[in-house]
TORLOFI-217332 format. One record per residue: residue in one letter; x, y, z of N, C-alpha, C in turn; residue number from 1. Coordinates in steps of 0.2 Angstrom, whole numbers. Example, Ala and Ser with C-alpha at 12.3 -4.5 7.8 and 13.67 -1.06 7.14 Angstrom:
A	66	-28	39	62	-22	39	66	-16	39	1
S	64	-11	35	68	-5	36	64	0	39	2
***
This chain:
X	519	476	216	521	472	222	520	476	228	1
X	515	473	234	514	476	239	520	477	243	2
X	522	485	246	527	486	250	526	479	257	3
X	531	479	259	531	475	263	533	480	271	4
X	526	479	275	526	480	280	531	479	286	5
X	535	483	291	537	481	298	536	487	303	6
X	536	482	309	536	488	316	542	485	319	7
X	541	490	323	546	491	330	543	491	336	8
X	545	486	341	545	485	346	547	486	352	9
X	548	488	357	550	489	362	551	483	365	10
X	558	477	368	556	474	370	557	471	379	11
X	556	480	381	555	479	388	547	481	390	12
X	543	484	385	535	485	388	532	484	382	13
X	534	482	377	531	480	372	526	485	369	14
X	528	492	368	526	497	364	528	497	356	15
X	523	496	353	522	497	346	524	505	343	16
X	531	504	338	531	512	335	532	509	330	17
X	529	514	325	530	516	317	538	518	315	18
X	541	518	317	548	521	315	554	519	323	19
X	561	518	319	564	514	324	566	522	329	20
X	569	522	333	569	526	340	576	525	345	21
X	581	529	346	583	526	351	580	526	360	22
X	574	529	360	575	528	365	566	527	366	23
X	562	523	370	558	520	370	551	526	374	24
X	547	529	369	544	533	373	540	532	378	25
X	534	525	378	532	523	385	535	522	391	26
X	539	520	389	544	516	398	550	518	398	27
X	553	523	391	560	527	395	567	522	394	28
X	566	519	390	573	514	391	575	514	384	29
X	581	514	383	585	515	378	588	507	373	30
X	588	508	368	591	504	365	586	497	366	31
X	583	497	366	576	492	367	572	491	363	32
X	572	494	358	567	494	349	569	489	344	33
X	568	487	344	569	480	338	563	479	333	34
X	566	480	325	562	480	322	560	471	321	35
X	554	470	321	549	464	318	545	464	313	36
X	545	459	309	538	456	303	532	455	307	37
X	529	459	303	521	458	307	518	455	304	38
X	519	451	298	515	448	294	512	442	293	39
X	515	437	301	511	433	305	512	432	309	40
X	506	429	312	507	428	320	505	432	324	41
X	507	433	328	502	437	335	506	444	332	42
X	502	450	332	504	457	331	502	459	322	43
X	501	453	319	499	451	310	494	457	310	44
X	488	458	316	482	460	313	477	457	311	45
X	471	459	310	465	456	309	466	454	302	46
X	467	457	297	466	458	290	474	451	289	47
X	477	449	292	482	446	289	481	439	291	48
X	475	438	297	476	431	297	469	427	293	49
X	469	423	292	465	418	287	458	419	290	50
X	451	423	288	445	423	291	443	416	293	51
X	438	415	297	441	409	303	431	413	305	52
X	427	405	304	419	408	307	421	405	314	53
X	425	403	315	424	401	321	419	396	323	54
X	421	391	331	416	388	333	413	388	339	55
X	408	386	341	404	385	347	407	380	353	56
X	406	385	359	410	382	365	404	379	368	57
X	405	375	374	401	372	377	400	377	383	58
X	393	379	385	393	383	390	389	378	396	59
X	392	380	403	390	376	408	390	380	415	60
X	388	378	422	385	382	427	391	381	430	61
X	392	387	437	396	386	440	397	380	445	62
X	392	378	447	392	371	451	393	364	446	63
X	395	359	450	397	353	448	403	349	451	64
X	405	342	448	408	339	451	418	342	447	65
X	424	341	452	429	342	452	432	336	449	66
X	435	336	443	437	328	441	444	328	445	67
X	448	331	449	454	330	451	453	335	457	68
X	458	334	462	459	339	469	462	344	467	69
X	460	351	467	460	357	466	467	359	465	70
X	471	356	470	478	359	470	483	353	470	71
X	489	354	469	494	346	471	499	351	476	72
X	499	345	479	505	348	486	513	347	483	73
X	517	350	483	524	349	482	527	345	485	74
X	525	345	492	529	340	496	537	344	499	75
X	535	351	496	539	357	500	535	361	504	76
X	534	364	510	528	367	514	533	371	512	77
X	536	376	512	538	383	506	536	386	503	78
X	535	381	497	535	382	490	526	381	491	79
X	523	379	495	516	375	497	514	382	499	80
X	517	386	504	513	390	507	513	397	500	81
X	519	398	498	520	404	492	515	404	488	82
X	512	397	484	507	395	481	500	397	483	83
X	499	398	489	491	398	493	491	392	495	84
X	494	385	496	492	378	497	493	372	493	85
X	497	373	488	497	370	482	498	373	475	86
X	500	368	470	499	371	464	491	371	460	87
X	487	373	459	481	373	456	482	372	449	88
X	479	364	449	478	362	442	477	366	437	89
X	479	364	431	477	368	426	477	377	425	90
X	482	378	430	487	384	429	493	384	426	91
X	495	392	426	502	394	424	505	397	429	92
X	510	397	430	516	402	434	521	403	431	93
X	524	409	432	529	413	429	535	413	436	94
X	539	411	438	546	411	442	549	415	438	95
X	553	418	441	557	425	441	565	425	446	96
X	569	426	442	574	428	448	582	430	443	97
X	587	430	445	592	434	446	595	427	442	98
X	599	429	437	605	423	435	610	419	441	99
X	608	410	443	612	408	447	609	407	455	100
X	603	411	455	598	411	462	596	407	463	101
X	594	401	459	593	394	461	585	392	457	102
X	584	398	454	577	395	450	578	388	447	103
X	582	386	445	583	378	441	582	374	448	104
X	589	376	453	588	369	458	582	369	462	105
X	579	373	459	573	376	468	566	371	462	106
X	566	369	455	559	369	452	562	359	451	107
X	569	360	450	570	352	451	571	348	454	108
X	569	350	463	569	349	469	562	349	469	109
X	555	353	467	549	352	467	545	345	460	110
X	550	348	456	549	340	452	549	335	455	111
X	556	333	457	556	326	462	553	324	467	112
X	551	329	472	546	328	477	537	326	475	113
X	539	329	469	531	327	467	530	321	463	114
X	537	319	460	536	314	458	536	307	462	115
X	540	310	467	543	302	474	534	302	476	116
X	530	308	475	523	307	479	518	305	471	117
X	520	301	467	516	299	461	513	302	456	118
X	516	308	455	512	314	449	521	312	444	119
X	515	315	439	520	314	433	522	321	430	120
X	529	322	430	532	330	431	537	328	424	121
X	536	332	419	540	333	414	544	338	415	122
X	550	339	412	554	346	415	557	345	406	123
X	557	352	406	557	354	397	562	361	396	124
X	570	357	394	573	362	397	577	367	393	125
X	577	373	388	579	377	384	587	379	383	126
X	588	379	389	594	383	388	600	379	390	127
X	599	370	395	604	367	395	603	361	392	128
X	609	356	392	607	348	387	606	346	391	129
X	604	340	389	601	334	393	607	331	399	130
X	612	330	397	617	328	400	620	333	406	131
X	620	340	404	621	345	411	614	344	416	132
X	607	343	413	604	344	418	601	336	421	133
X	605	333	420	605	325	423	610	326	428	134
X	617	329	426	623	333	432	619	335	439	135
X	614	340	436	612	346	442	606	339	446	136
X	603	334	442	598	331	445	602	326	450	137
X	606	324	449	613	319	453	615	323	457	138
X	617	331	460	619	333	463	613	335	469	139
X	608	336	466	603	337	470	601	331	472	140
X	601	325	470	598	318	472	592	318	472	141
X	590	318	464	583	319	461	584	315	455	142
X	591	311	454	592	304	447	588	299	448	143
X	586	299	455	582	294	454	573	292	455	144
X	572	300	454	564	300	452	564	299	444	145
X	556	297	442	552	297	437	553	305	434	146
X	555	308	434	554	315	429	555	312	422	147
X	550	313	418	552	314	412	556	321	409	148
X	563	323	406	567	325	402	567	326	396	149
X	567	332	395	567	335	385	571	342	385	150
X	576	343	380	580	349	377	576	350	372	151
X	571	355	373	569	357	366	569	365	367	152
X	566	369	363	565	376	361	558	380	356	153
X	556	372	352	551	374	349	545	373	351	154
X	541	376	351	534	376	356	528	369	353	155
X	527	369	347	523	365	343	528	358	344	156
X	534	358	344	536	352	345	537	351	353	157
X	533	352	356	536	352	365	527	350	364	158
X	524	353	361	515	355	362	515	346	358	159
X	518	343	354	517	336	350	520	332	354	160
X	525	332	359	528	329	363	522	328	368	161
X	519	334	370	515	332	375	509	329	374	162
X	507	329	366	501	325	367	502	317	364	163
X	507	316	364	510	310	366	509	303	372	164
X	511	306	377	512	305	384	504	307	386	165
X	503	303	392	498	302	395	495	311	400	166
X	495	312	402	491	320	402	495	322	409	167
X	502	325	406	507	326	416	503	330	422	168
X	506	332	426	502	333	433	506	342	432	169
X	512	341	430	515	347	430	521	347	422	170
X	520	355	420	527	355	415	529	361	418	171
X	537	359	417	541	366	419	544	366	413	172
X	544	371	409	550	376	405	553	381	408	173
X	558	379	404	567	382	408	569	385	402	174
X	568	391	399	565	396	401	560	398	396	175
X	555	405	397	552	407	395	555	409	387	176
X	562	412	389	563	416	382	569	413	377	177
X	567	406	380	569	403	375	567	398	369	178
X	561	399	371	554	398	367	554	401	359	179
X	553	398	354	549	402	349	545	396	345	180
X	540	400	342	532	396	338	534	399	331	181
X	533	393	328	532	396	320	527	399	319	182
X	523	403	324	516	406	324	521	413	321	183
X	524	416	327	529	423	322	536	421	320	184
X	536	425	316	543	424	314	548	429	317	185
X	546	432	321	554	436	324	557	432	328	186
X	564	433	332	568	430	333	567	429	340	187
X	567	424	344	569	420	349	570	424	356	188
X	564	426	361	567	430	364	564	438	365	189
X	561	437	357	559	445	356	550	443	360	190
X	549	450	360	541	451	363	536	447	360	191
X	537	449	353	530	443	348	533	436	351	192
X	540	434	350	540	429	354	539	425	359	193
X	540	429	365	539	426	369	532	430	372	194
X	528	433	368	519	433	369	516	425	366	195
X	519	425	361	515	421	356	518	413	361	196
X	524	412	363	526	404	365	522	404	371	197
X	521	410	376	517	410	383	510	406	381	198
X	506	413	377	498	407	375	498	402	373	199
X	503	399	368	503	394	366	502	389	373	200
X	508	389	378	507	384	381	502	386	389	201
X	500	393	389	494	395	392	487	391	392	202
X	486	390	384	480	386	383	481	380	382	203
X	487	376	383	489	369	383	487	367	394	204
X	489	370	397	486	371	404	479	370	404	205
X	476	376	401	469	377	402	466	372	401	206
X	467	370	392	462	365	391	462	357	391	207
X	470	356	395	472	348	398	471	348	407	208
X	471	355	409	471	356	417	480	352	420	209
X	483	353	417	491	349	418	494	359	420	210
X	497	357	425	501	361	429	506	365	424	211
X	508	374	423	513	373	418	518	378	421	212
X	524	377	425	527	383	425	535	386	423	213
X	533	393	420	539	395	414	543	397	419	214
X	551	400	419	555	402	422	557	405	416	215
X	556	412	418	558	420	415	565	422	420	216
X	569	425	415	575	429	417	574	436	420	217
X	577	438	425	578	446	429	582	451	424	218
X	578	457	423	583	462	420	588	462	424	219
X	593	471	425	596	473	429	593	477	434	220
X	587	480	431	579	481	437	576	478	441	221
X	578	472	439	574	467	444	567	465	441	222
X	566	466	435	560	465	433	561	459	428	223
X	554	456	427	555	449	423	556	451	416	224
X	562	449	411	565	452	406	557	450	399	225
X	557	453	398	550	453	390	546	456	391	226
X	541	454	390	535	460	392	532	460	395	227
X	528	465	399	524	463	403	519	461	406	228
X	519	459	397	511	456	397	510	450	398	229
X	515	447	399	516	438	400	513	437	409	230
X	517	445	411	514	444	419	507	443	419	231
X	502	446	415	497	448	416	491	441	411	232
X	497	437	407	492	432	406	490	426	410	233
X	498	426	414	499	420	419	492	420	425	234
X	492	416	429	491	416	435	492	417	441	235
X	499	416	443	504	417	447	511	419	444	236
X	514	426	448	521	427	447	523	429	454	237
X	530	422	454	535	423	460	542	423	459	238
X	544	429	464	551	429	462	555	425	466	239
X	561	423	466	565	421	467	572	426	469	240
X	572	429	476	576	433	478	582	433	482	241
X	589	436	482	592	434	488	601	439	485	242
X	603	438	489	609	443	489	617	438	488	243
X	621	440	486	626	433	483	628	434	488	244
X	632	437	493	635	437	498	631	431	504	245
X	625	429	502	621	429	508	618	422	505	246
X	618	416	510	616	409	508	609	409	508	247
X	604	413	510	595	411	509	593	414	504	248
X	588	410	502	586	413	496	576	415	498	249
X	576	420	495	567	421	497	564	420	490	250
X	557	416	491	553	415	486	547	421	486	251
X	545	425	484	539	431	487	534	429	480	252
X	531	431	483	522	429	477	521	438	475	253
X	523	437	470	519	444	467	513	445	464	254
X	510	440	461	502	440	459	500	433	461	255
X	495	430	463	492	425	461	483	425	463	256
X	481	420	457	474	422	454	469	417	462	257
X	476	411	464	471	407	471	474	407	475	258
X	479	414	479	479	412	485	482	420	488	259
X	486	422	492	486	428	495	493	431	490	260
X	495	436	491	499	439	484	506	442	491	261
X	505	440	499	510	444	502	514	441	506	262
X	516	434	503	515	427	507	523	425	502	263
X	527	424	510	535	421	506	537	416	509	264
X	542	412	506	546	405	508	552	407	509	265
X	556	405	512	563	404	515	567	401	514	266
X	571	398	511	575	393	508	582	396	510	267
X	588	390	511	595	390	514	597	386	507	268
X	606	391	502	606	386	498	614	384	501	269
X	616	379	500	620	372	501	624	369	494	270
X	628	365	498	630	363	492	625	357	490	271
X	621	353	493	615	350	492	610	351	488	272
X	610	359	487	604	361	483	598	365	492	273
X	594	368	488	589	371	494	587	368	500	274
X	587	372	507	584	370	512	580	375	515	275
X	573	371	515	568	374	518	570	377	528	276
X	567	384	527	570	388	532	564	388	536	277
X	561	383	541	553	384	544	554	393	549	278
X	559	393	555	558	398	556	563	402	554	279
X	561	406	550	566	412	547	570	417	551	280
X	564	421	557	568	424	564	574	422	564	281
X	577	415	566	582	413	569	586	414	564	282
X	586	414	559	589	415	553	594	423	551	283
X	590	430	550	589	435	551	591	436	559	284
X	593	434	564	594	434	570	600	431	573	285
X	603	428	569	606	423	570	615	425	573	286
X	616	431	570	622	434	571	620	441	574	287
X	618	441	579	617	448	583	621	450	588	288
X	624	456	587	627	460	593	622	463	599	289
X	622	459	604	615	462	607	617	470	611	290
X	625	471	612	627	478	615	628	483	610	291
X	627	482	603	629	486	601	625	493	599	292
X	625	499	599	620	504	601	618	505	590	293
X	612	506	590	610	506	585	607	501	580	294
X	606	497	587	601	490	583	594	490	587	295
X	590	488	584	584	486	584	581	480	581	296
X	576	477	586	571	471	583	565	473	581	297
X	563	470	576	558	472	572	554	469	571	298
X	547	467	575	543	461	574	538	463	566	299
X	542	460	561	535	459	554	532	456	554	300
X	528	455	550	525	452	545	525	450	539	301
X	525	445	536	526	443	530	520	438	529	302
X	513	443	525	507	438	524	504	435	531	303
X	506	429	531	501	427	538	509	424	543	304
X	515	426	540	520	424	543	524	429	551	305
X	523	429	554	529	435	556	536	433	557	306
X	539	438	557	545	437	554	550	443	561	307
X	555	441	564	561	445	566	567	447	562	308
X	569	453	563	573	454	558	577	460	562	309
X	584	462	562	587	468	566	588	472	561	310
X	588	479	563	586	484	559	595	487	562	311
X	600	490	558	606	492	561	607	499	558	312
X	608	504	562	608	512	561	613	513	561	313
X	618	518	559	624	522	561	624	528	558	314
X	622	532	565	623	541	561	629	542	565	315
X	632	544	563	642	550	561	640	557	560	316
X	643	560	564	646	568	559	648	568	552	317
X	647	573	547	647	572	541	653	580	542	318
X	658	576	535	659	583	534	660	586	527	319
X	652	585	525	651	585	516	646	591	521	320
X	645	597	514	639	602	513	631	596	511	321
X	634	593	510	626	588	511	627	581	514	322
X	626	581	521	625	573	522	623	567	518	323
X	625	561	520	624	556	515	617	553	519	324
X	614	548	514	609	547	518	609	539	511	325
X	613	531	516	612	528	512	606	521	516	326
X	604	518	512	597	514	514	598	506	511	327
X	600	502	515	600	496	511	592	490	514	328
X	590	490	514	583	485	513	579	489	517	329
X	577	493	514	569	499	515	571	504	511	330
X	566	508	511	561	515	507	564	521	510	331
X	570	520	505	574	529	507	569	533	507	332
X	566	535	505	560	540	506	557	540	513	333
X	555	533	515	553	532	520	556	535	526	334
X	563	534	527	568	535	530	569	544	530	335
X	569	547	525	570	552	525	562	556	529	336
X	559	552	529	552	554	533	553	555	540	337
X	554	550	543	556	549	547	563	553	553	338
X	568	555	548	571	559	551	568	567	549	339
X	567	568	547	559	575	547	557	575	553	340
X	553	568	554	550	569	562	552	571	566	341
X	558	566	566	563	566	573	563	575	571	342
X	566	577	569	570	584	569	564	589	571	343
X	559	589	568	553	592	569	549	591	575	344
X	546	585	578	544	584	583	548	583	590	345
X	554	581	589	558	579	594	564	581	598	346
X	565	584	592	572	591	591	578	587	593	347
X	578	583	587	583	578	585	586	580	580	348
X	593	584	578	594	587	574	601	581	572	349
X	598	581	566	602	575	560	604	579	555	350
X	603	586	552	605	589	546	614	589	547	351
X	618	587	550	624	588	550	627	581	550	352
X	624	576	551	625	568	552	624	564	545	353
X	630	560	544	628	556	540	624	549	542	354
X	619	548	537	615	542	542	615	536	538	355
X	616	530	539	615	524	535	613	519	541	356
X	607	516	533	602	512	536	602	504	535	357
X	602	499	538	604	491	535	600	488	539	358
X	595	481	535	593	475	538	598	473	536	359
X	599	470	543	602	464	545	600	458	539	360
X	605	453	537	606	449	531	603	449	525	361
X	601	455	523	600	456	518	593	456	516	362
X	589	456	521	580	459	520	580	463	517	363
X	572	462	514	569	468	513	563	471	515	364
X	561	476	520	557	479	523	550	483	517	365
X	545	480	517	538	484	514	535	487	518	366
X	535	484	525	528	487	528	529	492	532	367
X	525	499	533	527	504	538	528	503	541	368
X	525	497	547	526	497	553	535	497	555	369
X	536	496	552	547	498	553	546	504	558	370
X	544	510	556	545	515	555	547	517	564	371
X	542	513	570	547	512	575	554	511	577	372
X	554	504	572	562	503	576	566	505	572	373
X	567	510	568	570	513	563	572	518	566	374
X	567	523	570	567	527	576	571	527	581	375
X	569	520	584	573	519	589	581	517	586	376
X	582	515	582	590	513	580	594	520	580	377
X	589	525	576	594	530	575	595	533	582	378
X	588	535	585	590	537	590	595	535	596	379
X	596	528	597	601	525	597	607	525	595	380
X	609	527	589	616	527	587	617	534	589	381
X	613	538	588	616	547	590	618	548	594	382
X	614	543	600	617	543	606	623	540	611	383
X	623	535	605	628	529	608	626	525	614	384
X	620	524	614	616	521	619	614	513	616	385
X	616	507	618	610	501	617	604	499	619	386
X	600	498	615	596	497	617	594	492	622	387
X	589	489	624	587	481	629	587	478	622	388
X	590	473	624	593	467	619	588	462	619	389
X	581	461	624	575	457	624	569	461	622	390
X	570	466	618	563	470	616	563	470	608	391
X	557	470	607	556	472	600	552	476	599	392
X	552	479	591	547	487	590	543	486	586	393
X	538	488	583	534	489	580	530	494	580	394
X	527	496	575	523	504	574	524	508	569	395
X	517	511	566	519	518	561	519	524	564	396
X	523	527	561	525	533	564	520	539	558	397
X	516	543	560	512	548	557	518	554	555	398
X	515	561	550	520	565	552	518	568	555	399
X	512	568	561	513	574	567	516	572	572	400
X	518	564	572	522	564	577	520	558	582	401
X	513	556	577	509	549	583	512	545	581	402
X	509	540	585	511	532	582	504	530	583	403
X	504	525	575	499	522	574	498	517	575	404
X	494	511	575	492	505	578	494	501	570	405
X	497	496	571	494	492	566	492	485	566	406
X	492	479	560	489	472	563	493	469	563	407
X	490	462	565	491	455	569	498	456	575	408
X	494	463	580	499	462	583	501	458	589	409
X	498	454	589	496	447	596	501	443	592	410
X	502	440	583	505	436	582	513	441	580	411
X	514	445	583	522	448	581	523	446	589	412
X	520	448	593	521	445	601	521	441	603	413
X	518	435	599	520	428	602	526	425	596	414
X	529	428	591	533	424	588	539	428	592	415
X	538	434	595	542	437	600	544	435	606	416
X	539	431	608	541	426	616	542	420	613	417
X	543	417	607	544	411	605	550	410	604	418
X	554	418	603	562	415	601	566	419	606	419
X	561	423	613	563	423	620	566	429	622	420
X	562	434	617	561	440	618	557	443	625	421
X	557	447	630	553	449	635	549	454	634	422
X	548	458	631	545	464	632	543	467	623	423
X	540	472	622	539	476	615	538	482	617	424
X	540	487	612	537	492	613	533	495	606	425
X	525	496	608	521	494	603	516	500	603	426
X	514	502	598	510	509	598	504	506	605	427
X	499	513	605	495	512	611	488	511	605	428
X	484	506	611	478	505	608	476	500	603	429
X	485	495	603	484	489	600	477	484	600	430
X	474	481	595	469	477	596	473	468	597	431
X	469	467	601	466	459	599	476	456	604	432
X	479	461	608	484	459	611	482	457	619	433
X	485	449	621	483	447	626	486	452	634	434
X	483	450	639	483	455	644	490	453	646	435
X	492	448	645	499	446	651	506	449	645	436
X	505	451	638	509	455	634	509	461	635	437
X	504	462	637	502	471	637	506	471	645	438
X	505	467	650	511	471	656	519	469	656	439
X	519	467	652	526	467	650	530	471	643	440
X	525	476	642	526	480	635	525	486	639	441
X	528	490	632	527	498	634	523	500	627	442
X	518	504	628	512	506	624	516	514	624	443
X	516	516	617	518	523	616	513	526	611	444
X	512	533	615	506	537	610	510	541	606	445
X	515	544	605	518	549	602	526	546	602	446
X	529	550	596	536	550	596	542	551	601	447
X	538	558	600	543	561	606	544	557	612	448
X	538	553	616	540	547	624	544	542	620	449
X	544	541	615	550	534	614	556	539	614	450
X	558	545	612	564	547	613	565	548	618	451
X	562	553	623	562	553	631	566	546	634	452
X	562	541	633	563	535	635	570	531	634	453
X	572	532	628	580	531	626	584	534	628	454
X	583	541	628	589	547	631	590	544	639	455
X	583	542	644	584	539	648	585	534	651	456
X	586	529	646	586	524	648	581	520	651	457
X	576	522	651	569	518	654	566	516	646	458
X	569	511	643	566	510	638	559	504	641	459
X	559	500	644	556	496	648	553	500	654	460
X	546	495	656	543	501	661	546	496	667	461
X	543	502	672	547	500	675	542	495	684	462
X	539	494	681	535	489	683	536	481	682	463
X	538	480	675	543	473	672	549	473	678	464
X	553	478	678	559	478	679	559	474	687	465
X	553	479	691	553	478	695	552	470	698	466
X	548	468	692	545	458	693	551	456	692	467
X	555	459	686	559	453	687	567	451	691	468
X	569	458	694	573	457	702	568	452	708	469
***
């Protein structure tokens, strides 16, 4: 009798070992080895599945006619702009986010909307009964669209159901890893599994062109729970992010194969269910102390959005042998760069201070261009000075000490007069900014003049000053 084969799997990066382990040698993670049957289904190998000659596809040119409009609109411009402009036919996406963040109400609030505009939206749900999520659709006041409704788990019987029904516009599963195919036999959940249930309904997408999107669980890393490979078969993955203290919720695009990868929605949750947030600014802005010393505005960018957001400092005397240095929404690293400079180029000496960093409601900062108002904040707190309550910053800081230019700083300037800010203070040499912003802005080549400038309070030139008495 042939021994009977198994392996081990890792099932947070899906590495293959020969023998169990406690601790994961690719990715470092403990207690994440699960032994599995490899003796069907996906991971079986060549030699286990049935020789198969295969058959001949139809090959065809890239040109020709579109039998449907490329993308379907939600009828959420959020959820519309995160996408590149719509859902594209005959994809997949993988949602993401955190137990309780609203990925259920956020995907059955886009079912409804797409159905009240005539698309036929089934929603296929794993992990609740039919009767709980008829509740959450009567709360959101979505009971009385066309959604087609199903409790199931088993992929061949969801994949039989579907070719029953006429060919939908979209399918959502709720969730991915609650999926399993009699293709593997491991359990429910695991990597083969939810590899194997992904393709399955991957190539149900492709070959019907019906919309398909899975909703995957958040580790405690913040990463989509199974493999990572699933990220990598999809076409788009979005997270669904946001802070439980804090009522918005943000949608961010971490891959997508048709439309820009840096592009986020805004959403407010309610006892309603989601509310699209058009301008965010005001949001992130909305409870400012404008005399308090240690705050700064920040004109970002998010994709082709820009965005305001207050950046709040507080360096203290420390009386630890090692000051603290804590960072909530940006790149401790970053931050520790930054006070480098100061202390190096500006002879701003922080080795005695403790410092903590905060956006305001709960952002998260990516782009370097922070790295001015982060500057001024600190600056600002050391000294107990406030800032001008009508300016905003933007800039990267080098570590000799320049300030670099970055982009689209014409639209951080006009989303900055738009919610009635006066002035900026913006590296020197900006491109593509109009001439009537540049005399009401201060242009700084070097560090060191924005510190000079806050110590004396001429953070404004003083050429504005003068127009506006």
């Amino acid at each position: 009798m042939a021994k009977v084969r198994t392996q081990f799997i890792c099932q947070n990066c899906g590495t293959v070992h020969a023998r169990w382990a406690g601790k994961c040698d690719s990715c470092g993670e403990w207690n994440t080895i699960v032994e599995e049957d490899p003796s069907g289904g996906i991971g079986g190998g060549p030699g286990r599945q049935p020789k198969n000659k295969g058959r001949a596809v139809a090959l065809t040119t890239l040109s020709g006619d579109i039998e449907d409009a490329p993308r379907i609109l939600t009828g959420i411009p959020e959820l519309d702009r995160v996408t590149g402009g719509g859902i594209v036919r005959g994809s997949a996406l993988l949602v993401g986010g955190d137990p309780g963040i609203g990925k259920s109400t956020l995907l059955m609030q886009a079912a409804a909307a797409l159905s009240r505009n005539g698309h036929k939206v089934i929603y296929v749900s794993g992990e609740e009964a039919v009767a709980q999520v008829r509740l959450r659709a009567q709360r959101l006041g979505a009971a009385d669209t066309d959604v087609m409704l199903a409790a199931e788990t088993n992929v061949e019987d969801i994949l039989a159901t579907l070719a029953l029904e006429q060919r939908p516009d979209l399918v959502i599963l709720d969730s991915v890893q609650t999926l399993w195919t009699d293709a593997a036999e491991s359990a429910p959940g695991t990597v083969t599994q939810v590899r194997a249930a992904s393709q399955s309904m991957i190539r149900y997408a492709k070959s019907t062109g019906a919309a398909v999107i899975l909703v995957g669980h958040v580790t405690k890393e913040g990463q989509i729970a199974g493999p990572r490979v699933v990220e990598h078969m999809v076409d788009g993955v979005l997270y669904f992010e946001g802070e439980g203290g804090h009522h918005y919720r943000i949608l961010r695009t971490v891959k997508n194969r048709f439309g820009p990868t840096d592009e986020i929605g805004v959403f407010e949750m309610g006892s309603g269910g989601l509310r699209e947030v058009s301008n965010p600014s005001e949001l992130f802005l909305g409870e400012r102390n404008e005399s308090a010393p240690g705050a700064a505005v920040f004109a970002g960018m998010e994709g082709t959005r820009p965005v305001l957001v207050e950046i709040q400092a507080l360096v203290a005397p420390s009386s630890l042998g090692t000051p603290r240095r804590a960072v909530v929404g940006w790149d401790s690293a970053r931050l520790s760069m930054i006070i480098a400079v100061l202390e190096a180029h500006c002879g701003i000496r922080l080795g005695q201070h403790d410092v903590y960093l905060n956006v305001a409601g709960g952002y998260r900062i990516s782009e370097p261009a922070a790295d001015i108002a982060v500057a001024a904040a600190l600056v600002s707190s050391l000294a107990g000075l406030a800032l001008p309550s009508d300016c905003v910053y933007f800039g990267e800081v080098s570590l000799s000490g320049a300030i670099r230019p970055v982009a689209h700083a014409a639209q951080r300037l006009k989303e900055a007069e738009k919610l009635g800010f006066k002035s900026a203070v913006m590296p020197k040499g900006s491109q593509d900014v109009p001439e009537a912003s540049k005399q009401s802005s201060v242009e700084i080549a070097a560090l060191p003049d924005l510190v000079a400038r806050i110590a004396g309070g001429t953070v404004l030139t003083r050429e504005r000053d003068e127009d506006d008495i």
